[in-house]
C-alpha positions in Angstrom: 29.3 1.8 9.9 29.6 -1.8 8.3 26.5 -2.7 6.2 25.9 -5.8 8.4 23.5 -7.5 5.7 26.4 -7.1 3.0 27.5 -11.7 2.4 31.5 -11.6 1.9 32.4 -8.1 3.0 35.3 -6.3 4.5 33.8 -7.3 8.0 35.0 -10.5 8.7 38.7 -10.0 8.1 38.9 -6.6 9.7 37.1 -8.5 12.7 39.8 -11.1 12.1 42.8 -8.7 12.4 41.1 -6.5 15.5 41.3 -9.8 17.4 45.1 -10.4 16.4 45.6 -7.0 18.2 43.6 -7.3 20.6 45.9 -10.6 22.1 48.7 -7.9 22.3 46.6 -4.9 23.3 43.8 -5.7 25.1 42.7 -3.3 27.4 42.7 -0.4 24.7 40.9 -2.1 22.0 38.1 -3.9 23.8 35.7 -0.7 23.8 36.5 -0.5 20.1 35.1 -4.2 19.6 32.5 -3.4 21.3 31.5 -0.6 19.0 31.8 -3.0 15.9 29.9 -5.5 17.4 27.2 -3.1 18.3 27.6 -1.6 14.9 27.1 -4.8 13.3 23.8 -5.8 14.8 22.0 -2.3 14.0 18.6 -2.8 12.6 17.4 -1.2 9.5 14.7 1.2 9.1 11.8 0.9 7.3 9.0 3.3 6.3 5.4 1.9 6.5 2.7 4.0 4.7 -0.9 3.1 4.8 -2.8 4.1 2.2 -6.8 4.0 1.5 -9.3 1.3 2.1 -6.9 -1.2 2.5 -8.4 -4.4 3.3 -4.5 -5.4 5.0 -5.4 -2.8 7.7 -8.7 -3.8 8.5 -10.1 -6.7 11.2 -13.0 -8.2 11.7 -15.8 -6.8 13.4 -15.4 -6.4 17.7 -18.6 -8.7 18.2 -19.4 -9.1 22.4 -18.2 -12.2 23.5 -20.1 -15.1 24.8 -18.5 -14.5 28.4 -19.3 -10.8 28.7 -23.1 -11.8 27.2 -23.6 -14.6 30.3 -22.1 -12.1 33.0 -24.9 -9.2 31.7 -27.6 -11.8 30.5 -27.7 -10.5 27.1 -28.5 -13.3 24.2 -25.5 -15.8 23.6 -24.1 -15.9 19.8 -25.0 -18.5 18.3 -24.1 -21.3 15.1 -27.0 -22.3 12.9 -28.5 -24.6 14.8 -29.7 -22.2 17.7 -26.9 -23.5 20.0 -24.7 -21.4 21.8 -20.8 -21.4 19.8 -18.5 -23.5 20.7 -15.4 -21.4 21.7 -15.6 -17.9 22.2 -13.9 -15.6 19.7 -10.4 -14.2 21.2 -9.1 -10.5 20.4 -5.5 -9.1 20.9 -5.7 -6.8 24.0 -4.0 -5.4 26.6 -3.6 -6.5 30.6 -4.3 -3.9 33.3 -2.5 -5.5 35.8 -0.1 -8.3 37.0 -2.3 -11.8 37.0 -1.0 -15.4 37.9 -2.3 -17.9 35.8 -1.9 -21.9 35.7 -1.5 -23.6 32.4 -2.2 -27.0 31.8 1.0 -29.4 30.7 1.2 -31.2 28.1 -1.5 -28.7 26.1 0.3 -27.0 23.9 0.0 -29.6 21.1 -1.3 -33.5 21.0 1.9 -35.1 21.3 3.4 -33.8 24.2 2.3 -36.3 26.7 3.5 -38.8 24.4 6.9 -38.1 25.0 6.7 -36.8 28.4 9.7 -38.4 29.7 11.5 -35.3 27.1 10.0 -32.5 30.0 11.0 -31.4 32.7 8.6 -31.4 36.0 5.5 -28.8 36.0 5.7 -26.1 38.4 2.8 -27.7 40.4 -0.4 -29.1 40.6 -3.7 -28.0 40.6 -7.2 -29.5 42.5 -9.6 -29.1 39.8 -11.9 -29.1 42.5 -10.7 -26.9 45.1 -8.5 -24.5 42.4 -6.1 -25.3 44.8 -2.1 -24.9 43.8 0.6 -27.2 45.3 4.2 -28.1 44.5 3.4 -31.5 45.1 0.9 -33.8 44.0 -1.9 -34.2 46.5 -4.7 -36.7 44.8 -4.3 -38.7 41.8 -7.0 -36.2 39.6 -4.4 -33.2 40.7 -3.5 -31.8 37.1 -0.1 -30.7 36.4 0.4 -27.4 35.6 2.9 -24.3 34.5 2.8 -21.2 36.7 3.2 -18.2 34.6 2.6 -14.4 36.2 1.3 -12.5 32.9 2.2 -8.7 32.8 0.9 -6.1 31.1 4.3 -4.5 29.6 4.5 -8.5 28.1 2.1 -6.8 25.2 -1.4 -8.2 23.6 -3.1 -11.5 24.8 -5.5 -13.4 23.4 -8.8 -12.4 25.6 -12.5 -12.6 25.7 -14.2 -9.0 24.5 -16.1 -7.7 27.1 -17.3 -4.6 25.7 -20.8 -3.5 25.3 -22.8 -0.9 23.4 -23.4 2.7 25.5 -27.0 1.2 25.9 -26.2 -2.3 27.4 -26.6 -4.4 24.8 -24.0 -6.5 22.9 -22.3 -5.9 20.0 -23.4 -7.8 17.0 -21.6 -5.5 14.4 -19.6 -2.3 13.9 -23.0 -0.3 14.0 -25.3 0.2 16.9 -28.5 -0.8 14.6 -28.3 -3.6 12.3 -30.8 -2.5 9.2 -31.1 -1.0 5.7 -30.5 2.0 5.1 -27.2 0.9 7.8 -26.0 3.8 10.6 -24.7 6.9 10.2 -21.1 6.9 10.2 -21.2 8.5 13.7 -23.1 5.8 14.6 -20.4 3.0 13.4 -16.6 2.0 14.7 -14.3 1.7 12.1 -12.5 -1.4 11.6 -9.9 -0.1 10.0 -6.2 0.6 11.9 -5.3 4.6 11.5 -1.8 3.1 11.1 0.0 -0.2 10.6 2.1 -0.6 13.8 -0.9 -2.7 15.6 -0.7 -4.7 12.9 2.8 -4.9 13.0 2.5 -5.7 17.0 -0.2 -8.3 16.4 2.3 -9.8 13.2 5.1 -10.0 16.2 3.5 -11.3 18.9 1.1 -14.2 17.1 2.9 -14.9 13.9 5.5 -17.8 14.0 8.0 -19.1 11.5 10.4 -21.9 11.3 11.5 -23.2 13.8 8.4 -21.7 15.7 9.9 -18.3 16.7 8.0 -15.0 16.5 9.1 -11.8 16.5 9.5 -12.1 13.0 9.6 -8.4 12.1 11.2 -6.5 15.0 13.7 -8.7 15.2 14.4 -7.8 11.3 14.6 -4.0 11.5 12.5 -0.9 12.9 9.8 0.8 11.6 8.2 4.4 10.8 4.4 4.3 10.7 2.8 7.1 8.3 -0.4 8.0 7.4 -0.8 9.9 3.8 -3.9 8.7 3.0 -5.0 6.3 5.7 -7.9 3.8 5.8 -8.7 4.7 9.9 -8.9 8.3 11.3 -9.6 9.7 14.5 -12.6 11.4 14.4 -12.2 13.2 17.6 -8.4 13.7 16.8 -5.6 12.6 19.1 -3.0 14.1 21.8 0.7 14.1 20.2 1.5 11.6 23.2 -0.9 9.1 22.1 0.1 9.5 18.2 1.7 5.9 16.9 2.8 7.4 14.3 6.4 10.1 13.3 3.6 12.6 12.9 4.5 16.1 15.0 1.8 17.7 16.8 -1.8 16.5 17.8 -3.9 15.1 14.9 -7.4 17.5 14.7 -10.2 15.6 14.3 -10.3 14.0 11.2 -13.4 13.7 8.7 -14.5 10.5 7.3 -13.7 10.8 3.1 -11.7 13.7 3.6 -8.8 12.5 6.0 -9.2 8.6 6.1 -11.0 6.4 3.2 -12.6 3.6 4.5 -15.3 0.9 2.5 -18.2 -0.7 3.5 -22.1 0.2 2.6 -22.6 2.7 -0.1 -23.5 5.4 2.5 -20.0 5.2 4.1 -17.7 4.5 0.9 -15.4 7.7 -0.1 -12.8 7.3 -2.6 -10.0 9.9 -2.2 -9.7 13.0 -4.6 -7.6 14.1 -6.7 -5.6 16.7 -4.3 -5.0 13.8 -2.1 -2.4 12.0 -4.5 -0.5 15.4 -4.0 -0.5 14.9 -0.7 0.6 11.4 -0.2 3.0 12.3 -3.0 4.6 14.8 -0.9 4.6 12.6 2.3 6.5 9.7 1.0 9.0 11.8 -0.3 9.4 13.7 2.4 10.1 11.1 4.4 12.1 9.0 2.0 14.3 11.8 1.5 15.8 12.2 5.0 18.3 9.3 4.0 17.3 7.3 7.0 14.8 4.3 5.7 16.3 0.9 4.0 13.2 1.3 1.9 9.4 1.9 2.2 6.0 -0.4 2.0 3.0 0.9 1.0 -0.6 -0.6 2.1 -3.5 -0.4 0.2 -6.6 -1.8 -0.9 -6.2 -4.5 -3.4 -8.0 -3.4 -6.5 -6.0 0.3 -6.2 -2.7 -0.5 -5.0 -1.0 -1.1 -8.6 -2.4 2.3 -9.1 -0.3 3.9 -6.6 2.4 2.2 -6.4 2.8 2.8 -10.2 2.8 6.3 -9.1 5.3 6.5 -7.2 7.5 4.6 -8.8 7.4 7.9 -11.4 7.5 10.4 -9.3 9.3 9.6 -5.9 13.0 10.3 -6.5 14.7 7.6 -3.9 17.1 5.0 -4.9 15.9 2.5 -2.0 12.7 0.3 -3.2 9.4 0.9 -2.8 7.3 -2.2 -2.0 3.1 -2.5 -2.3 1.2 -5.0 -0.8 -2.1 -5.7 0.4 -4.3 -8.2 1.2 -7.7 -10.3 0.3 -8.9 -10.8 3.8 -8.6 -8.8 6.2 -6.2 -8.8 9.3 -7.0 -12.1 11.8 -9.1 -13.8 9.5 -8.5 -17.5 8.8 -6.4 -17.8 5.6 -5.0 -14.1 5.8 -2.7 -13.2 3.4 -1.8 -9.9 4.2 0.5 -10.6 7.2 2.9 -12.9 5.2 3.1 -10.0 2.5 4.4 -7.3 4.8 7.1 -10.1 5.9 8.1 -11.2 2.6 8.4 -7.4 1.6 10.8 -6.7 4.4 12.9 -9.4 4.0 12.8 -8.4 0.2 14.1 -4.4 1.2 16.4 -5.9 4.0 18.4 -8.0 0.8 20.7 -7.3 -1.4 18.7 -8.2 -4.3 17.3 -5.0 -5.5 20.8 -2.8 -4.9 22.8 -2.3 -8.6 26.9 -2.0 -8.3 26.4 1.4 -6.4 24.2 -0.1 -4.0 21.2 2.0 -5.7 17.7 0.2 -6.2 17.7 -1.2 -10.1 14.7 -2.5 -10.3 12.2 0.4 -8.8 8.7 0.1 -7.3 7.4 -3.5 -7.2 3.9 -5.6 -5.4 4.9 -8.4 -3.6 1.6 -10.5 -3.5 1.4 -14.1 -2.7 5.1 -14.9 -2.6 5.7 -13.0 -6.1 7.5 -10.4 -7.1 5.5 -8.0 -9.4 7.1 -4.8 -11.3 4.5 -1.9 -9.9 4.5 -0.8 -14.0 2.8 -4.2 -15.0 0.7 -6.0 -11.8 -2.9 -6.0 -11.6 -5.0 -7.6 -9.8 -7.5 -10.0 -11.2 -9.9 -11.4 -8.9 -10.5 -10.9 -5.3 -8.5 -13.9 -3.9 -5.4 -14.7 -2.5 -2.8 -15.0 -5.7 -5.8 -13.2 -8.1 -2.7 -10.7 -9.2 -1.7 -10.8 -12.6 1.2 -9.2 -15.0 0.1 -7.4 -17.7 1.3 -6.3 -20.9 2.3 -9.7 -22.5 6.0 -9.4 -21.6 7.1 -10.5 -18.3 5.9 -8.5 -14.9 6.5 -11.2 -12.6 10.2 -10.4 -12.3 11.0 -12.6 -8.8 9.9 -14.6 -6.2 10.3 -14.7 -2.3 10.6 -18.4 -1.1 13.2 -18.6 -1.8 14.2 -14.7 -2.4 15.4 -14.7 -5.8 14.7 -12.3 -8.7 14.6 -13.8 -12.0 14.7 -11.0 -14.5 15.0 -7.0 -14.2 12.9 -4.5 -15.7 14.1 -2.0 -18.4 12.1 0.9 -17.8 12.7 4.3 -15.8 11.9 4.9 -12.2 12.2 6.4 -8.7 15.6 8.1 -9.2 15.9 7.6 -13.2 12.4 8.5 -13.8 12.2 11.4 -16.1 9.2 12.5 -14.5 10.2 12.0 -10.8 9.5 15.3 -8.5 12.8 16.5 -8.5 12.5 16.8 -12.4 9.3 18.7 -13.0 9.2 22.5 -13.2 7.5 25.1 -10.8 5.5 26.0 -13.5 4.0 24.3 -17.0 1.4 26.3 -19.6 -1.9 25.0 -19.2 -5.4 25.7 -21.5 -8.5 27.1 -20.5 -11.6 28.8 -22.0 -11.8 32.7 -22.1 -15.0 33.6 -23.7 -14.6 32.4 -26.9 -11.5 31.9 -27.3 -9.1 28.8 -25.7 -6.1 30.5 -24.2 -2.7 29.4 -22.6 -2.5 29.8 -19.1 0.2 29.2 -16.2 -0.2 26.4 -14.1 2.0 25.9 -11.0 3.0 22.4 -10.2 5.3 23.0 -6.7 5.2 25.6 -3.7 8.3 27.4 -2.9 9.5 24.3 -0.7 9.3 22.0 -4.2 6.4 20.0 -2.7 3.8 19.1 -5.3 0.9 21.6 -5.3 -3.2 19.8 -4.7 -4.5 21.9 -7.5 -1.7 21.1 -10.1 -3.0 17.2 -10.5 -4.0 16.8 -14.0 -7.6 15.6 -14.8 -7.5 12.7 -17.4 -10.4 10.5 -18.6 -9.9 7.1 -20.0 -12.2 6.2 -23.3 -13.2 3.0 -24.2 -13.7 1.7 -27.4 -16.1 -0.8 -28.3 -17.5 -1.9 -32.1 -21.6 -1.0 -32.8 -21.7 1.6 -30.3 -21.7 4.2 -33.0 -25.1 5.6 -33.4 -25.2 5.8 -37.5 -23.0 5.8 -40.3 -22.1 9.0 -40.5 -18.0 10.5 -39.3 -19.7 13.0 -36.6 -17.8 14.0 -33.8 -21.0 15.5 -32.5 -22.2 12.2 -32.2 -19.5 11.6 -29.2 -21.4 13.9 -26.4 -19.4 12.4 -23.7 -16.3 13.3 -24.8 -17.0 16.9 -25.9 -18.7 17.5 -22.7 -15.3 16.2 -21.2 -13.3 18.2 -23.2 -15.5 21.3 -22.1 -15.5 20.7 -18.3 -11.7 20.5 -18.7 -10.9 23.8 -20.6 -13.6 25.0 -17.6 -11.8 23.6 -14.6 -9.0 22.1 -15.7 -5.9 23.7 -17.3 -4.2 20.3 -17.4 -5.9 17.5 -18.8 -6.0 14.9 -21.0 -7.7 11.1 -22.5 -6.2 7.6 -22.9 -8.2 5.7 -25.7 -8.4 1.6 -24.8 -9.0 0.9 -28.6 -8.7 -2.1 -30.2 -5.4 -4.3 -29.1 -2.6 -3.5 -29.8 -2.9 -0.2 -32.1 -5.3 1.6 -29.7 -7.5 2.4 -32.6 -11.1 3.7 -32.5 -14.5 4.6 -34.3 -14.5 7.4 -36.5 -16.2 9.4 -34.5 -14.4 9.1 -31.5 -11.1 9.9 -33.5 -12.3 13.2 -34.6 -13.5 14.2 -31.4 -10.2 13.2 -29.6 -8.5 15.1 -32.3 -10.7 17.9 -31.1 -9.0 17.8 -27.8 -5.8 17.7 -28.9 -5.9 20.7 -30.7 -7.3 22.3 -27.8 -4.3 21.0 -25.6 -5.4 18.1 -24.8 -2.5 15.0 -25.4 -4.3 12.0 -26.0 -2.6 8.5 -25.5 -3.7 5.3 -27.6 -3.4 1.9 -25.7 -4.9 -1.4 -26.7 -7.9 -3.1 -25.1 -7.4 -5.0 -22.0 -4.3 -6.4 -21.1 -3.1 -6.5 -24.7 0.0 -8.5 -25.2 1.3 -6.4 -27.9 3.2 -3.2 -28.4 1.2 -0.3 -29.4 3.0 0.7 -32.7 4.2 4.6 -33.1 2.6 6.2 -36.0 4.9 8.7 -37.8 3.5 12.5 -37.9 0.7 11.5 -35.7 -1.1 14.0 -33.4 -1.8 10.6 -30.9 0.7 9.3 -28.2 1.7 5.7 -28.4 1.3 4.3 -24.7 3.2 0.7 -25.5 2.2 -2.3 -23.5 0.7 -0.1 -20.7 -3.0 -1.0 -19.4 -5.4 2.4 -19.7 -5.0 2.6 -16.5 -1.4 2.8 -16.1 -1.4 5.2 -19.0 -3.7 7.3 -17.3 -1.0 8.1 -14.9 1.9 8.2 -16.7 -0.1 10.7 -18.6 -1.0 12.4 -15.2 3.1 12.8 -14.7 3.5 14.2 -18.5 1.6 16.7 -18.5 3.1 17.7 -14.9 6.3 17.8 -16.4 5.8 19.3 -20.2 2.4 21.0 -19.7 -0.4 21.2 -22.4 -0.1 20.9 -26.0 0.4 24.0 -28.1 -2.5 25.7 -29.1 -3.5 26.3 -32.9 -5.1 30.4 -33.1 -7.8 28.5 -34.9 -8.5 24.7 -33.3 -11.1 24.1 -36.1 -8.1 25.2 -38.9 -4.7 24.7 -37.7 -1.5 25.4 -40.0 1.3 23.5 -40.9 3.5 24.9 -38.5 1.0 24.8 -35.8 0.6 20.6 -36.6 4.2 20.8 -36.2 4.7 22.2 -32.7 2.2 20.0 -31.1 4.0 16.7 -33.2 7.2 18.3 -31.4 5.2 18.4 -28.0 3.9 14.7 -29.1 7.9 13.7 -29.6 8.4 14.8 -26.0 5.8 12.9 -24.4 6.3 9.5 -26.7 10.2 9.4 -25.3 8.8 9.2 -21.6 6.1 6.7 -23.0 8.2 4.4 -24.7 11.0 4.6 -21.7 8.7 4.2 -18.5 
C-alpha cells in the first residue's frame, strides 16, 4: 500500500503510467485503479489514551436549563443582578427522533442580508403569528426561512438541558447538595469523559477551521480510544455493546481512585498509585505494538502530563511518536485550549516530520501545548494558563512549532525504541535489598510476568530530597540529624526491595548539607542509588565526579530524574551491598562505583 501522506513519491508516476495503459487496456485495468485510488485515500490510525484528572477530558458542570426550570416552576438561573440570564446555556446532545425545523435567513452572521442578492431563495416563509409555513410570501412581516428536517443519526445538537435531580429540583452543580463538607462521591456526577471519543465527536461536529469546514479530525484519520488510567469510570460498569472504547468484554464496575482519577474537593481527589504506572505501561504498549497506529496521544492533567509522557518515552519500545497534551480549561469552556492541541498533535503524527531515513520516529515522545513542540524529557508546565509550559534544563526543549508545522532542532537523547531502558530491554528479574533481622540482604525482584508485561509490584519507590541552606539543626556532621531520610531509607529496605533518592542540591552540582550527604551515603551502601541534580530548572550540567558513590543526573529536573531513576533500577537492580554498610572495603566501594558507571551511561544518554 502507497503511504498516501509521503510529498514526491513513487505514486504519481506509477499513477501516470497505469493511465497510459489503461488507453490501450481499459476494461482489465480499471478495477486495479480503483484499488489505488482507494488505497491512496486510506486514513491513518491513531491511538488515543486518556490518562488521570485530565482537565482536556473534563466539561463544565450539566446545570438545568432555564427552559426545563419555567416548564417545572423551579427557580430561573440567574446573573448578578437578580435577573433571569440572558440566553440559556446549550449542551451537545442527541435527537430521539426526526424534527422539522425552520431557520431564519440571513442569521447565520450580520452581513448576510447585506449581500442578499449573492443567495438563493429561502425554502419559504413563515407567519410569525400563525407559525404558519408557505412557499410563497403571504404578508409583508412573513419571515424567510430554511426548512431543514434534523435527524438523529446527523449526531449532537446544540440543545436546552432538561434534566432534573431524582427529587425534582434543578441542577445547580455536579452534587445533589451544595455545602461544606461537599457530597459523597455517590452523591456527585462526574464531569469527566471515561474516554476521549465524545470529545473527539464534539471537536468534529462544532470545531471549524479555514475555510470554515469541520470535521477536522475524522476526516484526518481514525481513532482507538483507551482507557489506562482514565479520569471518568463507570461506577456501575458497562455492557461490551455500549463500550466506546477497543476494550473486550464488559467493564465491572469501577471504583472511584482505584479505576478512574478524577479532581475536585479534597474529599473526592485520588491520585493514582504506584501499580497503576505498570498498568498504563503495559496498555500503551500493548496496543502500540500491534503495528497498526500512525502514532499515539496521550491526555492528561496539566501539572502531571510531562511526568508521563517522560515515561514513556523510556520505556515504550515503538518507533511511531508519542504525543501529550492537555489542556487549562476544560472541554466547551470559552478560550479552551485543549481542542486545538489534540488537532495540532494529529496533524503533527499524520507528517512526515518526526520519521528519520527509515521512516522510524527520531525525535521520541514530545507535548504539544499551545502551538509548541516540547521534547517530553525537558517540558514543564509553569503556571496554570494557556502557553504556562516551559522547557527546562537551559538547553533547548522547545524543538518545533505547529503553525506552521515545522521542527526546528532534534533532540540527542535516547527513547522509545533506542531507549536503553525501554520494556523490551529490562530483565525478568533484577536483585533487590531488604531487611532480614539485622542484617540487609539481596533479594530477587521480578520486574515482567511470563507474557513480558511489567509486573504492579516491581515499580521502584524513589523519594526526591530537597536541599535548602540553614535548615540544618546545629553545627555538628550528624546523619542522625536527617530523620526523614533514615526513616525513608528504613521503610524502603521494609517494603521496598527497589528504591532509591534524587537530591535537588544546589544548581548545577546537586550538592547538599553535610548531613544530608552522609545519610544519603547511608542509603547507598544499603542499595540505595542516589542521583544528584541541581535546584530548579538549573541551566547547567551537573558535572560527573570521578570515584563518586553519587549519580550525575545532567540537566534533568528532580522530577524527571526521579523517573529515569524509577527505569534504572528496573533495568540494573540495587546497588551491591557492602557485608558491613557502616565499614565497607575497597573492593566493595568498587563494585557499587561499577554499578554507579552503569547507571551514569543511561543518565548522561537519556
Amino acid at each position: 500500500m502507497f503511504d498516501h501522506r509521503r510529498k514526491g513519491g513513487m505514486l504519481p508516476s506509477k499513477m501516470g503510467r497505469l493511465f497510459s495503459l489503461m488507453l490501450a487496456r481499459p476494461v482489465f485495468l480499471a478495477p486495479l485503479v480503483a484499488t489505488l485510488v482507494s488505497a491512496q485515500t486510506t486514513k491513518s490510525k491513531i491511538a488515543v489514551f486518556s490518562g488521570p484528572s485530565a482537565t482536556i477530558q473534563n466539561s463544565a458542570p450539566l446545570l438545568t436549563s432555564n427552559k426545563a426550570r419555567m416548564k417545572y416552576g423551579l427557580p430561573l438561573l440567574t446573573n448578578l443582578e437578580g435577573t433571569p440570564l440572558r440566553f440559556d446555556g446549550l449542551r451537545p446532545q442527541r435527537l430521539a427522533a426526526p424534527v422539522t425545523v425552520y431557520i431564519e435567513a440571513f442569521s447565520a452572521h450580520p452581513l448576510e442580508r447585506d449581500m442578499s442578492e449573492l443567495y438563493a431563495p429561502p425554502d419559504g416563509y413563515l407567519n410569525p403569528a400563525t407559525g404558519v409555513f408557505s412557499k410563497q410570501r403571504q404578508t409583508s412581516t412573513d419571515i424567510p426561512v430554511y426548512e431543514v428536517t434534523l435527524s438523529p443519526s446527523d449526531g449532537l445538537y446544540l440543545l436546552p438541558y432538561m434534566a432534573r435531580r431524582a427529587d425534582g429540583k434543578a441542577w445547580d452543580g455536579n452534587c445533589t447538595v451544595s455545602g461544606v463538607p461537599p457530597d459523597p462521591p455517590s452523591q456527585c456526577r462526574l464531569t469527566f469523559y471515561p474516554d476521549a471519543s465524545r470529545i473527539f465527536e464534539e471537536i468534529d461536529r462544532f470545531g471549524y477551521a479555514n475555510p470554515g469546514t469541520n470535521n477536522l479530525l475524522s476526516s484526518k484519520a481514525d481513532f482507538d480510544f483507551y482507557r489506562p488510567a482514565p479520569s471518568g469510570g463507570y461506577r456501575k460498569g458497562v455492557p461490551a455493546k455500549e463500550r466506546t472504547d477497543v476494550g473486550e468484554g464488559d467493564i465491572p464496575k469501577e471504583t472511584w481512585g482505584e479505576d478512574f482519577f478524577t479532581y475536585g474537593s479534597y474529599e473526592t481527589l485520588q491520585d493514582p498509585a504506584m501499580p497503576t504506572l505498570a498498568r498504563l505501561t503495559n496498555i500503551v504498549q500493548r496496543a502500540l505494538a500491534k503495528g497498526e497506529y500512525a502514532g499515539a496521544i496521550w491526555l492528561e492533567a496539566s501539572p502531571t502530563a510531562e511526568e508521563t509522557l517522560y515515561w514513556l518515552n523510556l520505556l515504550i519500545n515503538t518507533m511511531v511518536p508519542i504525543v501529550g497534551n492537555a489542556a487549562e480549561r476544560s472541554h466547551g469552556m470559552i478560550g479552551n485550549d485543549g481542542d486545538r492541541n489534540i488537532l495540532d498533535s494529529v496533524n503533527y503524527i499524520l507528517s512526515d516530520l518526526w520519521k528519520d531515513a527509515n521512516g522510524s520516529d527520531k525525535v521520541g515522545a514530545v507535548m504539544i501545548q499551545e502551538e509548541q513542540i516540547f521534547a517530553a524529557r525537558d517540558v514543564q508546565k509553569g503556571d496554570d494558563r494557556p502557553g504556562g509550559f516551559l522547557a527546562t534544563g537551559g538547553h533547548g526543549g522547545i524543538i518545533g512549532s505547529t503553525s506552521p508545522l515545522a521542527l526546528t532542532f532534534l533532540p540527542t537523547r535516547k527513547h522509545t525504541y533506542s531507549s536503553e531502558v525501554n520494556l523490551a530491554r529490562l530483565p525478568a528479574v533484577v536483585s533487590g535489598v531488604q531487611q532480614a533481622g539485622e542484617r540487609i540482604i539481596n533479594v530477587p525482584v521480578s520486574i515482567k510476568d511470563d507474557t513480558g508485561e511489567l509486573r504492579s509490584t516491581a515499580i521502584p519507590k524513589v523519594t526526591i530530597i530537597k536541599y535548602a541552606r540553614y535548615t540544618t539543626e546545629t553545627t555538628a556532621d550528624d546523619p542522625a540529624a536527617e530523620v526523614e531520610i533514615l526513616a525513608r531509607i528504613a521503610k524502603n529496605l521494609q517494603d521496598f526491595p527497589l528504591s532509591g533518592f534524587v537530591v535537588e542540591g544546589v544548581a548545577p552540582y546537586g550538592f547538599q548539607n553535610e548531613q544530608g550527604e552522609l545519610a544519603t551515603k547511608r542509603a547507598i551502601l544499603r542499595g540505595m542509588p542516589v542521583v544528584r541534580v541541581g535546584r530548579g530548572n538549573h541551566e547547567g550540567i551537573t558535572p560527573i565526579t570521578p570515584n563518586d558513590l553519587f549519580i550525575e543526573g545532567s540537566n534533568l529536573t528532580s522530577t524527571k530524574a526521579r523517573l529515569l531513576l524509577m527505569a534504572c533500577l528496573l533495568k540494573f537492580g540495587s546497588f551491591p551491598l557492602p557485608s558491613n554498610p557502616d565499614n565497607p572495603t575497597k573492593t566493595e566501594l568498587d563494585a557499587i562505583q561499577t554499578k554507579v558507571a552503569q547507571y551514569q551511561e543511561v543518565f548522561s544518554t537519556h
